[in-house]
N, C-alpha and C positions, 0 to 999 in steps of 0.2 A: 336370865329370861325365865319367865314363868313356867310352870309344865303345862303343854298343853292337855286342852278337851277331847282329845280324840275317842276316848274311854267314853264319854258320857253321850256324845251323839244322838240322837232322837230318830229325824227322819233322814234314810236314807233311801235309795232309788229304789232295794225291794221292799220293804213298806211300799213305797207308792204305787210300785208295781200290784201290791196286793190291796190297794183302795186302803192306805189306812186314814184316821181320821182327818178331815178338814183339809185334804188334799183332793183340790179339782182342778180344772183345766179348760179353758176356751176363751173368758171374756176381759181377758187383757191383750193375751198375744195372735196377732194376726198374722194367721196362717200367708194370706198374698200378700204382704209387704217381705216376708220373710222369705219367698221361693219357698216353701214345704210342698210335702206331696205326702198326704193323708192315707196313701196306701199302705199294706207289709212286703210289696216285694217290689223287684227293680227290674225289667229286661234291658239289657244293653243294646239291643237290636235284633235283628234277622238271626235265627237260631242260636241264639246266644242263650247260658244257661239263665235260669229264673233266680236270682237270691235274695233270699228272705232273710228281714233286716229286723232287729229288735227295736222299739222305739218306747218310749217315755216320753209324756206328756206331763206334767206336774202346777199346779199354780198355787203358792202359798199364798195366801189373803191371810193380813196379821193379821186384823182386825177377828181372828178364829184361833186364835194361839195366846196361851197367859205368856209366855216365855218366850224371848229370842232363844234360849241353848233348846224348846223345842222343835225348831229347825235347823239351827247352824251350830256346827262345834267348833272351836274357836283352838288355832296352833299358835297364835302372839296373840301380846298387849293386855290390856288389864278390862276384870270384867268390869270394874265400876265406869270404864266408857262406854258403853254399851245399855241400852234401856228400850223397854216395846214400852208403849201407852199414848195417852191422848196427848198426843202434841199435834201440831198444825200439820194437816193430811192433805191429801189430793183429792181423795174420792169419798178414805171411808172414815172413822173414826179414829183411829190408829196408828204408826208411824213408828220405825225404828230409829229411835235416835244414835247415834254415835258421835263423839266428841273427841277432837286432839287436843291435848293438855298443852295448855301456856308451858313453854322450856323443854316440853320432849315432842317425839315423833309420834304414840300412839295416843288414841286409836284403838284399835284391834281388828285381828285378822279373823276373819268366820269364812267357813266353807256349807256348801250344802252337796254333799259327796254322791256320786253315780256309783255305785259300791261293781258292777261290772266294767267300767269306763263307756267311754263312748267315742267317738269318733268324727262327729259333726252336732256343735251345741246351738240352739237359737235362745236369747235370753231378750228378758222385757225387766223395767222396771222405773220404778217415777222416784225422782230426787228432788231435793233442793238444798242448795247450802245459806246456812240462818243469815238473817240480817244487816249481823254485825261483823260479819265474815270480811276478814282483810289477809292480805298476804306482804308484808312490809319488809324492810330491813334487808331484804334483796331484789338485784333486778330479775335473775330469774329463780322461784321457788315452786314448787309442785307440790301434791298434795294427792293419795289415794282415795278413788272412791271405791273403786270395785273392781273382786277378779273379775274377770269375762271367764276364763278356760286356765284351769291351771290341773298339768302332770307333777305330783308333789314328788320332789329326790332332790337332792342337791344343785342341779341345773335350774332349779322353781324360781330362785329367789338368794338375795345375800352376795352377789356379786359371783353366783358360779355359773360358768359355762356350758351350756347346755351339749351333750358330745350324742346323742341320738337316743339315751339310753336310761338319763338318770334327771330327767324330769323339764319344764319349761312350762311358760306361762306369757298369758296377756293381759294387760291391768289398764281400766279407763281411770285417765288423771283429770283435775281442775289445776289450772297453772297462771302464772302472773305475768309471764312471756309477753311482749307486747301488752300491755294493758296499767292501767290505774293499781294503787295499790286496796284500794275498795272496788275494783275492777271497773265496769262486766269483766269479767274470764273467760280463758279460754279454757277447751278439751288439749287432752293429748291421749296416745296410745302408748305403751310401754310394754315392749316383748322382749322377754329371753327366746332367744332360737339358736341353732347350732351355724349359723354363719359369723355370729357376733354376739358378745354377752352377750346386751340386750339396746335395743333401738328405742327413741324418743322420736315418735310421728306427732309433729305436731299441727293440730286439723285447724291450720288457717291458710289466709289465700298466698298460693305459692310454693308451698310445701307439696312435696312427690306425692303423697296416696291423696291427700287433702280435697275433698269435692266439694266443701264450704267453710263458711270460718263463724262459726257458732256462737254466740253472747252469752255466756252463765250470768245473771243480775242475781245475786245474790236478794233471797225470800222468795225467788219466781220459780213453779212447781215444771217439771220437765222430764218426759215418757221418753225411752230410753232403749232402743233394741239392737240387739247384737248379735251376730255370727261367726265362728270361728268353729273351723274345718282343717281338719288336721293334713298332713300332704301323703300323697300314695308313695310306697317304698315297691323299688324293684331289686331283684336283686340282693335285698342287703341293705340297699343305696337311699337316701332318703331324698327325693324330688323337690324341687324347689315350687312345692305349689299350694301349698299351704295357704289359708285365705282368713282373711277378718273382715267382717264391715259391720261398720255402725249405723245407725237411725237417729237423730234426735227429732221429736214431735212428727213422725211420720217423712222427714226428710233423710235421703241417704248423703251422710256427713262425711264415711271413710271409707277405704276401700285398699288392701293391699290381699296381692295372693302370688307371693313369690316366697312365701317363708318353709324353711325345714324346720320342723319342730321334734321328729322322730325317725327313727331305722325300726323300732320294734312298736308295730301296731297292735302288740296283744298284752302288754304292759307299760307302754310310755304313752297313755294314748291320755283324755280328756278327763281329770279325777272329780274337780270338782268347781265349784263359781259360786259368787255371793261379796256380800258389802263388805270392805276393809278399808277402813282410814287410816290414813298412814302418813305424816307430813314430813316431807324432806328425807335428806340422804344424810348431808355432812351439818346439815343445817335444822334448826328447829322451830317450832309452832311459836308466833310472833304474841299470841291470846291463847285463851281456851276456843277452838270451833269448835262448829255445831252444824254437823250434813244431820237431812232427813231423808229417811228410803221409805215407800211405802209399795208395796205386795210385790210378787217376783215368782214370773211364769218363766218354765223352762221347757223345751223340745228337745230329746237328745235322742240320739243315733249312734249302734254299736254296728258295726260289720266294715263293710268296702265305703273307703273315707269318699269316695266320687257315687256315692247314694242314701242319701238322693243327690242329685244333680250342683246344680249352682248355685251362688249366695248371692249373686246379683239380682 
């Protein structure tokens, strides 16, 4: 495996804390679709103490960046899958290409790091997977677009078990579950937590968290929001209350909030999110694909994981 980026990093949450360049915030991600509360403090009720919560607001618009490694630094896969420039956009000029190679899995994995963590993330972003996008040669095969929330340690990723302490993550997939082998496609969810490696929620009709069953048509561009809230610890003990939910186009697609993800809320808590392709587990990339990402607004929250309020 390659060594990763983490040395080379660009932008991370204090930068943006300090306004650094081409970092704004408001005309992607919507505050009311997301439940947010635009304040800094929280009362919990009648005499309750006031706390005051840290918050980042961040929007990367590539279309203001020469570089993908000047926003994300990359822990797997190879840079030559990875490209910013003028490919076919949603809004602006710009677009992050990333490609899984014919015969292997990546890809690459890129993060865009909260360097204090956080505790309740909201994430936007517009995709499409190219044209000629097929998933063959099995009946069920999946494919990585994006972390949503990942604690990086051992529990992140690679088949290890999250114990409350050494890390865990949530990743939106495109998969061939049901479907064509040039699809449409489906979504899936994929978490490591401390109750089970990791769980395959897959968002169509029928399935537990599942609130719709979504069409990917491969070349058709699709806005993307996410939530993922970490669970309160008492105790010691880490509560089963943990939450995720997704958006596609303004529609609320998923919804689970029974997970453990942590015992230690002041370093196993939300490190980082951002595009990673990744295809398959035992199995590999049927062609070379070709996903597009274009800009990626973030809201994140460090303090008491239940403030602000709820992801519904």
């Amino acid at each position: 495996m390659e060594q990763s980026d983490q040395d080379s990093r660009r932008v991370t949450r204090r930068q943006a804390m300090q306004g650094g360049a081409g970092i704004v915030f408001g005309s992607i991600l919507s505050a009311g679709v997301l439940g947010m509360q635009p304040d800094d403090t929280n009362t919990d009720g009648p005499g309750s103490q006031t706390e005051i919560r840290q918050t980042e607001m961040t929007h990367l618009e590539y279309d203001e960046y020469n570089s993908w490694s000047d926003m994300y630094w990359r822990s797997a896969g190879d840079r030559d899958n990875i490209s910013l420039g003028s490919f076919p956009a949603y809004t602006d000029d710009t677009a992050l290409q990333i490609r899984a190679q014919d015969g292997g899995h990546w890809g690459i994995d890129t993060h865009y790091e909260f360097v204090r963590g956080a505790t309740k993330l909201s994430g936007e972003f517009n995709f499409t997977i190219g044209k000629n996008w097929r998933m063959e040669g099995r009946e069920e095969a999946s494919c990585r677009l994006w972390n949503c929330a990942a604690s990086l340690g051992e529990g992140f990723a690679g088949g290890g078990q999250p114990d409350g302490t050494n890390g865990w993550s949530n990743r939106l997939y495109v998969t061939n579950w049901q479907t064509d082998p040039d699809g449409p496609f489906h979504l899936h969810s994929y978490t490591y937590h401390m109750d089970r490696i990791y769980d395959t929620d897959y968002i169509i009709d029928g399935e537990r968290y599942a609130l719709a069953q979504p069409e990917i048509v491969p070349g058709e561009w699709y806005n993307f929001k996410y939530t993922v809230q970490v669970n309160t610890v008492e105790d010691g003990r880490a509560n089963p209350d943990g939450a995720v939910t997704y958006w596609l186009d303004g529609n609320k697609i998923y919804q689970r909030s029974d997970l453990r993800f942590t015992e230690d809320l002041d370093s196993n808590i939300i490190d980082t999110n951002g595009p990673a392709v990744h295809y398959g587990g035992q199995y590999t990339a049927p062609q070379d694909l070709y996903a597009y990402f274009e800009d990626h607004a973030m809201e994140a929250w460090s303090g008491n994981p239940r403030d602000p309020c709820s992801t519904s």
